[in-house]
N, C-alpha and C positions, 0 to 999 in steps of 0.2 A: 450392480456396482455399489459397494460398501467403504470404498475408500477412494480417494483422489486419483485420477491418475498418475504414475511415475514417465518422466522424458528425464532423456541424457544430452544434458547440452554439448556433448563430444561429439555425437554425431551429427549437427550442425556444422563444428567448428573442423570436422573432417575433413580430407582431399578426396572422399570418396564419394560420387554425385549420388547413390544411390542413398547412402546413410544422411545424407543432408536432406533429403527427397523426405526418409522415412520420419527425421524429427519432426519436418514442415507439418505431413499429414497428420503425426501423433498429436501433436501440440494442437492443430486447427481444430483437426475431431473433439479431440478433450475439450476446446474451449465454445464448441458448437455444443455439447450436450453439456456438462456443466459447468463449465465457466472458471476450474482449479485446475492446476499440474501440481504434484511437486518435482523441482528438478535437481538433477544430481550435477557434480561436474562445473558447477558455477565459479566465480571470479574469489569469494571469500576465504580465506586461508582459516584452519580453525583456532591456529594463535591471536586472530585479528577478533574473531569472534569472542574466544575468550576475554580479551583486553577491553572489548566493548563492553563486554556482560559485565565483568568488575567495576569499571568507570563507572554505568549506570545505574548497579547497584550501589556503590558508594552516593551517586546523588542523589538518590531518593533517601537514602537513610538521614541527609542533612535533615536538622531542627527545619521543621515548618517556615520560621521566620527568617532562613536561611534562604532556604528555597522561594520565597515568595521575592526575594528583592529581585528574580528572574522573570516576573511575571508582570511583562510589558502592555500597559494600555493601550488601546487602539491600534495595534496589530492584528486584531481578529485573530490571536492564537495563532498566527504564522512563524513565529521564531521563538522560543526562550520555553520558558515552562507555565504549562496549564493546570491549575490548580484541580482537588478531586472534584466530580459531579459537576462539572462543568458543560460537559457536551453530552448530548443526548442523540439518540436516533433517529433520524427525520419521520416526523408525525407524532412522537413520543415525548411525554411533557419529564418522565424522571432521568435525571442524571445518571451515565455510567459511572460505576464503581470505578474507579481509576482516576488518574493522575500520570501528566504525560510531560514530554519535552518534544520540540522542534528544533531541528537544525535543515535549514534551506541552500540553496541554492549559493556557490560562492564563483557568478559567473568568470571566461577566462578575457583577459584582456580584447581579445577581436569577437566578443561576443556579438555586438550590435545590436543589442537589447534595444525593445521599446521603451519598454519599463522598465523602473529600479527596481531591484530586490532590497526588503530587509536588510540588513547588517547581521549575523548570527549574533547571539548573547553570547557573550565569553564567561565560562564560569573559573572565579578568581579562588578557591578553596580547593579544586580538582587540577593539576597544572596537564593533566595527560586528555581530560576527556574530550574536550576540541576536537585536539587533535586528532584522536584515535575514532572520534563520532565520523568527520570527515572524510578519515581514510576509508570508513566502510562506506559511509555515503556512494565515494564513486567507481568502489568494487560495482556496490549492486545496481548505481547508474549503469556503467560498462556489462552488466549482464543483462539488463534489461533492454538495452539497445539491439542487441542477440537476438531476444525474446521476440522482440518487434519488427524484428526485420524477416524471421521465420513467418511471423503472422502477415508482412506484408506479401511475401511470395505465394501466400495461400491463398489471402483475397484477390490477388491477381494485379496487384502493385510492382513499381520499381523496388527493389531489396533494399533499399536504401531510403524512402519515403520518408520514415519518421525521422530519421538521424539528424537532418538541421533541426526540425523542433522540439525532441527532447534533449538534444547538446542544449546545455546551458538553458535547459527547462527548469519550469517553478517546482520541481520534485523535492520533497519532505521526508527527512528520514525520522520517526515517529516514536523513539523509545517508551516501553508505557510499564506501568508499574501499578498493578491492583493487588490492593494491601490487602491482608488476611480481613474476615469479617468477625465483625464482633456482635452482630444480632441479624432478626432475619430480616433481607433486604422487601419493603414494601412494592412489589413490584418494577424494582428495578435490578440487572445485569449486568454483568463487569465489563459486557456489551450489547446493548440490544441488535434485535435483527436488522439488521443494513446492508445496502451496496457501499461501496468504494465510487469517493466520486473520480478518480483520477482515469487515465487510460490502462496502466496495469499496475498490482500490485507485488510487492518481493516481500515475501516475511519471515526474517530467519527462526527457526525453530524455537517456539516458544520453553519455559523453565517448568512448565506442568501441562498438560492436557485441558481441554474446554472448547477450542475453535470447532464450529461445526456449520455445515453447510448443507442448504436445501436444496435436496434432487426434483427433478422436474416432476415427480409422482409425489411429492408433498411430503419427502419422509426426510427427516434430517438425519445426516448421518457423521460421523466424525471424520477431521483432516488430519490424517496421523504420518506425517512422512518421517523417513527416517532422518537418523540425528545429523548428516549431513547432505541433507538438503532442503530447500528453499521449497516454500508454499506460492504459488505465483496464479495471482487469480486476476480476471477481466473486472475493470472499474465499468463506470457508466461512462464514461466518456467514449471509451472503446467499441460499447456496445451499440451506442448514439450513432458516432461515426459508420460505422458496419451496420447500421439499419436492421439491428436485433440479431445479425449474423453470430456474431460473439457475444455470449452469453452473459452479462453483469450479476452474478449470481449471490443471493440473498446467504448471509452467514454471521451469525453473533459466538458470543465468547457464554459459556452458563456458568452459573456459579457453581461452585464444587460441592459435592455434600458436605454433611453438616462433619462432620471425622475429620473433615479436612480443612475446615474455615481457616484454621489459626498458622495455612501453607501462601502466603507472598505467591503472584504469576507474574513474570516478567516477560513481553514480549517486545521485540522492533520491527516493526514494517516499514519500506520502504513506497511511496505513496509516488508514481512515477508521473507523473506533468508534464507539459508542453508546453511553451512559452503561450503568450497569453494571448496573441493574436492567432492562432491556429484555427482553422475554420473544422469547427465539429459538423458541416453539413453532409447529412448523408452522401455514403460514397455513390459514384454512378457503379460502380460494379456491384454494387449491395441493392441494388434498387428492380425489381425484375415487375411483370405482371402478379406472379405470387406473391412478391414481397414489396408491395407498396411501398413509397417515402411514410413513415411513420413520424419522422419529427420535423421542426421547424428550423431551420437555419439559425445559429448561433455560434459564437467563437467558446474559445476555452474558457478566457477569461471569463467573458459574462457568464458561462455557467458554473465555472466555481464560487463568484461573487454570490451567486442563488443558493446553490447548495449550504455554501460556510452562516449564510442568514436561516436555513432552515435545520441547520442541526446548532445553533445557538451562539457559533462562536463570533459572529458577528451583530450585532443589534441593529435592529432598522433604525 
């Protein structure tokens, strides 16, 4: 295997039980041996796409001192804009190359939330991008529900399991922007190698090449899907829950060679979440004599609060 798997989310979203059959097992396999799909057929229109890409671009070009009046303290980098070299890879002391924005969660009135969410940052310079961040927001919420509901038919769940906890889950849509390089970086990457702390992730097709992901025989290889579709890969959280069933699979961003420093990458991922009281304890269906319970009982919340202190955006 040299490239990601391809699924078509049509054949889920079928009246035909066999081709719903056939995405479950594609999707489940792929996500037991390496942990990526890309998938075709998703909720995003390519107008929307477009419109996002432009908004995002236009805010990263803002003056620095523009940009920074987005960058809220004490949110632990949950809403507004994160400044470059900010966040690092868990274990790894250098900053990624990049510079990011968050837009969260904007629950709906009968939500019944335990918790508050953030407030989104409004940026007052851009009148479209709000909006237009949002609109994709809950395309790829709504695809990711899809996503989740395949994988619960697989693990041998009710089709519908996750739906109350990522409805009006802590999910982050992640736009990121690593600016061309202008010397050689000391040992840091436009992303080091990491999991996703979430349960799954949506990333619409990045503006250059670089994402790559490690096969279980230690060879990295690249994620190259085509230009209309979605990279959709297993967080830890997912993998937590399913007691290693599904795969949380290691993948960073390399720097381009040197011909090409002075080329901008723009990507957005969408970082899927659960409200925060969701119990990550291993599933009973995941749990067998070959596959022991491997972790320890904990919610979402507390393991996102863990993780966002171990890759920097939160300070003990």
């Amino acid at each position: 295997m040299n490239n990601i798997p391809s699924v078509d989310l049509a054949d889920f979203l079928s009246d035909d039980s066999k081709r719903k059959k056939k995405f479950v097992n594609e999707i489940g396999k792929a996500y037991e041996e390496i942990g990526f799909v890309s998938l075709k057929n998703h909720f995003l229109s390519d107008q929307l796409v477009e419109e996002l890409y432009k908004e995002v671009k236009s805010f990263f070009e803002l003056p620095l001192e523009t940009k920074r009046k987005y960058e809220i303290e004490g949110l632990g980098g949950q809403r507004g804009y994160i400044s470059f070299g900010k966040e690092h890879a868990k274990g790894k002391k250098e900053g990624d190359l990049k510079e990011f924005w968050h837009f969260g969660q904007e629950p709906t009135p009968d939500a019944e939330l335990i918790e508050e969410y953030p407030k989104n940052v409004q940026i007052e310079e851009l009148k479209d991008f709000n909006h237009t961040g949002m609109e994709a927001y809950r395309m790829l919420e709504k695809t990711g529900i899809y996503v989740l509901r395949a994988l619960a038919l697989y693990i041998g769940l009710d089709e519908h399991y996750f739906d109350h906890w990522v409805s009006n889950g802590n999910s982050i849509l992640r736009p990121i922007h690593y600016p061309p390089l202008k010397e050689e970086p000391q040992g840091a990457e436009r992303a080091g190698a990491h999991g996703d702390i979430n349960l799954i992730t949506l990333l619409m097709g990045a503006s250059t090449g670089g994402l790559q992901v490690l096969r279980k025989d230690g060879q990295w290889i690249d994620a190259i899907p085509k230009e209309d579709e979605l990279v959709i890969n297993v967080g830890d959280m997912l993998e937590r829950l399913t007691n290693n069933k599904l795969r949380s699979t290691i993948h960073k961003v390399i720097n381009p060679p040197k011909e090409d420093w002075d080329k901008p990458r723009y990507s957005i991922p969408f970082f899927m979440h659960p409200r925060s009281e969701m119990s990550l304890n291993c599933l009973e269906e995941c749990i067998s004599e070959e596959n022991p319970k491997h972790y320890e009982d904990i919610t979402a919340g507390e393991f996102l609060h863990q993780r966002l202190v171990e890759i920097g955006l939160i300070k003990k």
